[in-house]
N, C-alpha and C positions, 0 to 999 in steps of 0.2 A: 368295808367301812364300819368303824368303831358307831355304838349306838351313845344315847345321850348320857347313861349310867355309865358307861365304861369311858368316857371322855372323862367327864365329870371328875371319876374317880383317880384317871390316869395322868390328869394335869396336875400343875400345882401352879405354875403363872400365868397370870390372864393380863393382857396388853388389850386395856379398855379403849378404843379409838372413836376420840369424840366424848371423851369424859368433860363433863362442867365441872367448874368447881364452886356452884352454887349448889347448898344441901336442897333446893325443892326441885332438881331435874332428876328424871330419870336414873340418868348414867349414873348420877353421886349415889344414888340409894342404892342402885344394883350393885355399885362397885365395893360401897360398904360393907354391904351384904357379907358379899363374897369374901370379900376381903376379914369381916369376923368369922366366918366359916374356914379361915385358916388359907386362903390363898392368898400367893402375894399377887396382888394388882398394880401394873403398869400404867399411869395416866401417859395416853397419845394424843395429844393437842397442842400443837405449832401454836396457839394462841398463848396458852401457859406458859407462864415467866415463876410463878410460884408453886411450892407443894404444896400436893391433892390429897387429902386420906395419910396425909404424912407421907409421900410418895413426891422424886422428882420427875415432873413433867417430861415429856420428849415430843420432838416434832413428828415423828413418823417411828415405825414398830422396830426399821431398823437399826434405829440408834439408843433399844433400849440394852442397858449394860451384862443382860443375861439372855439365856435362851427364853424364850417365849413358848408355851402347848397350846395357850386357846387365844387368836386375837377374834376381842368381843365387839363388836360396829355398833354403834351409836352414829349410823350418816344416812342421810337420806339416800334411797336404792338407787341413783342414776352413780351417786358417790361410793358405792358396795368396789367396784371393780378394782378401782385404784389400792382400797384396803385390803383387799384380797394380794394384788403385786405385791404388796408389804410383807402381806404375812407370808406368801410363797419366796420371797429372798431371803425375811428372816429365818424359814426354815422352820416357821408355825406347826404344828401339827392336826391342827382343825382352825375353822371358822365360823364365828357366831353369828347372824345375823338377826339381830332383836325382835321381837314383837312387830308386826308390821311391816318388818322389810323382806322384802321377795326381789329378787335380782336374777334370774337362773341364767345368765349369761357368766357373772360371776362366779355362781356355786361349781357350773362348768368348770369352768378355768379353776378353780382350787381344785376339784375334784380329780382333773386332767393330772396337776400336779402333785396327787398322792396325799390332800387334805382331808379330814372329816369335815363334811359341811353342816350346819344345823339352822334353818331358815326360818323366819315370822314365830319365835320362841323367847322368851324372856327367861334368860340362865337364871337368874334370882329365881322366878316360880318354875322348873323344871329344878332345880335345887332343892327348892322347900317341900315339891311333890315325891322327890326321890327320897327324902330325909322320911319325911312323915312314914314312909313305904318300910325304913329298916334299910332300902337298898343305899345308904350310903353311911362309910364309915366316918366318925368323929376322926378330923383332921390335927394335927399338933397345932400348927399353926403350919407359916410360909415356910420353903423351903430356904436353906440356907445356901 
């Protein structure tokens, strides 16, 4: 299993599941983040009718139009599971689960299917920890 530096480094799409598209939640500020830190973000939210972050909305990870590396959970831990199926049919290569959420039923099952899991972490500050360190290199921007 890849560590938080080498995921980090080794993505470039994050499929944000459970993004608001209000600027004072969580999801919108991490997904910003990341998103000026040069990754492309995915908004996952069956709710969304309109673009997030300049991004079009999708209901679920697999119907986003590219391959996906990190899908990042914004859902309460009973709701980890499902997003996890998501990201093991889309062929994810790790799973984030935010600040707060612990699921190890979950983290199993992704890990069973050959996922990197990252658990009760917030990618934003394990980002800005890794940057501050030198361990992470300036991105161009998103992949194309």
């Amino acid at each position: 299993m890849r560590d938080i530096e080498s995921i980090l480094q080794q993505s470039g799409v994050i499929a944000v599941v459970g993004l608001s598209d209000k600027p004072d939640r969580p999801s919108y500020g991490v997904a910003a983040y990341m998103q000026q830190k040069g990754y492309r973000v995915i908004p996952v939210n069956p709710l969304l009718k309109q673009p997030v972050l300049g991004e079009t909305p999708y209901p679920d990870v697999a119907s986003a139009p590219e391959q996906v590396d990190i899908v990042d959970v914004f859902r309460r831990a009973e709701e980890t599971p499902a997003a996890v199926g998501q990201a093991i049919a889309a062929g994810a290569s790790a799973v984030w689960l935010q600040l707060g959420i612990v699921n190890e039923e979950a983290a199993a099952m992704a890990r069973a299917a050959g996922l990197d899991v990252v658990m009760d972490k917030c990618i934003k500050v394990e980002h800005q920890r890794l940057e501050s360190e030198g361990k992470l290199a300036a991105r161009r921007g998103p992949p194309e």
